[in-house]
N, C-alpha and C positions, 0 to 999 in steps of 0.2 A: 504494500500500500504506500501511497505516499506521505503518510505520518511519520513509516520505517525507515522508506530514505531517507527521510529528513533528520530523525535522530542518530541514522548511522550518518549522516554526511556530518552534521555537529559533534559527536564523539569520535570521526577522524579527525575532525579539522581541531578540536580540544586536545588530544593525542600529540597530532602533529605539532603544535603549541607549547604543549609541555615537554617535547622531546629537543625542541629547537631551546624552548628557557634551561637545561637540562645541558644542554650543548654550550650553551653561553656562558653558564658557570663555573665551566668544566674545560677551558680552551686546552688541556693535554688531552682529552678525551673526544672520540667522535669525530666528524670533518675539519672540526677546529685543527687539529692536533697534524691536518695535514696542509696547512697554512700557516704554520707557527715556525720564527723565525729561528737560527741557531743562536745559540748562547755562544759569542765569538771574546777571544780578548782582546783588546788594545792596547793595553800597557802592561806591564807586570803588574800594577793594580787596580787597573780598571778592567771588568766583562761588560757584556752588556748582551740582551735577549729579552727573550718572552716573559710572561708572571711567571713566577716560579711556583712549582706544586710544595707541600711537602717533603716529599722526597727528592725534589730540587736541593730546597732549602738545606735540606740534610747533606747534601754532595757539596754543595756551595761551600760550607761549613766545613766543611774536611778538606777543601781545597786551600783553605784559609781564608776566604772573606768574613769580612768583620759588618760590613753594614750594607746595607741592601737602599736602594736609592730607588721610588716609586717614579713615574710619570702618569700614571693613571690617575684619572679623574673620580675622585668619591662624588660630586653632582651628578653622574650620569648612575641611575639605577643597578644596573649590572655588576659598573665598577664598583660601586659602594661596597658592596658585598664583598667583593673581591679583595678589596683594601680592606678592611677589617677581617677578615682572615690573615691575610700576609701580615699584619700587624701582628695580632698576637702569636702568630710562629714564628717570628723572629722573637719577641718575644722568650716565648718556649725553648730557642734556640741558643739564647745569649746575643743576639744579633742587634745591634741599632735601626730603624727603619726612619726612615726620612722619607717625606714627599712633597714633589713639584710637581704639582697637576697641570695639566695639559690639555687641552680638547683633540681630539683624534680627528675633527674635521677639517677644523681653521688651522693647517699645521704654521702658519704662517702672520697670524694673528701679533699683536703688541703681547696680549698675556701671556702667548705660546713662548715669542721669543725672551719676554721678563723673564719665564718659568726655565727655560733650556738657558741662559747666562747664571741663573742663582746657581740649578744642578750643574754648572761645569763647573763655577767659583767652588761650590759646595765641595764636590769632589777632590777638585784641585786640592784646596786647602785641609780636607780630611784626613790624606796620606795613610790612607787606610785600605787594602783589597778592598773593594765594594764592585756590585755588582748591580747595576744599573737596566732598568726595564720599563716594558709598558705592556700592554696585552698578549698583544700576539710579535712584540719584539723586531715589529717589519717598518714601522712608520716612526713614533716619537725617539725609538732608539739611535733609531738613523739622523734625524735631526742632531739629537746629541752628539753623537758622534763625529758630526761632522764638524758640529762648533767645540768640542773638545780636542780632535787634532786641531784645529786651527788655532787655539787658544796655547796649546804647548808645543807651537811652529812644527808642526808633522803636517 
């Protein structure tokens, strides 16, 4: 009958919904995990990549980084969560977390570039392994990156 479709067409489309919010939270897992950028290094104390899981955090940590550098944005829903996670694993971890929020859209914005000169000064001046990211580690990092070789003549 068409009542049927209609409750099967809303409880895929509900399904698909929750599979994709599911996905979001989760950028190691799922289609994410196959757009997520390498954790590459720069310096002997700087990395730079994707959010870290867990068990990132954990490797991170045995590699010797000391503090973890966010660019993700707590205003945007998704991130929020995400940021207050990696917060308190670092936390758990002994790890310092610091964040310079970003928008993922305006990469080029007055706040974006305020945010990417504080984390390069930030860093600079930390002298600490840290390891530096944004979501999926392909955009804000890449910003970074490029104004931190430029700021230490590389």
């Amino acid at each position: 009958s068409t009542e049927t479709k209609l409750w099967l067409l809303i409880t895929g489309f509900l399904l698909l919904f929750a599979f994709g919010i599911y996905n979001v939270m989760r950028p190691d897992r799922g289609p994410l995990s196959l757009i997520r950028g390498d954790v590459r290094r720069i310096t002997p104390l700087v990395l730079v990549g994707p959010y870290p899981t867990e068990e990132e955090l954990s490797r991170l940590k045995l590699i010797g980084v000391k503090e973890l550098v966010s660019l993700m944005k707590p205003g945007l829903p998704f991130e929020a969560e995400l940021v207050s996670r990696e917060k308190a694993a670092a936390e758990k971890n002994g790890l310092t977390f610091t964040i310079f929020p970003m928008d993922f859209l305006k990469s080029d914005s007055p706040e974006n570039v305020r945010a990417i000169n504080q984390a390069v000064a930030h860093v600079i001046a930390s002298q600490k392994k840290t390891y530096v990211h944004c979501y999926l580690g392909r955009h804000r990092v890449v910003a970074f990156e490029r104004e931190f070789m430029k700021s230490i003549g590389k």
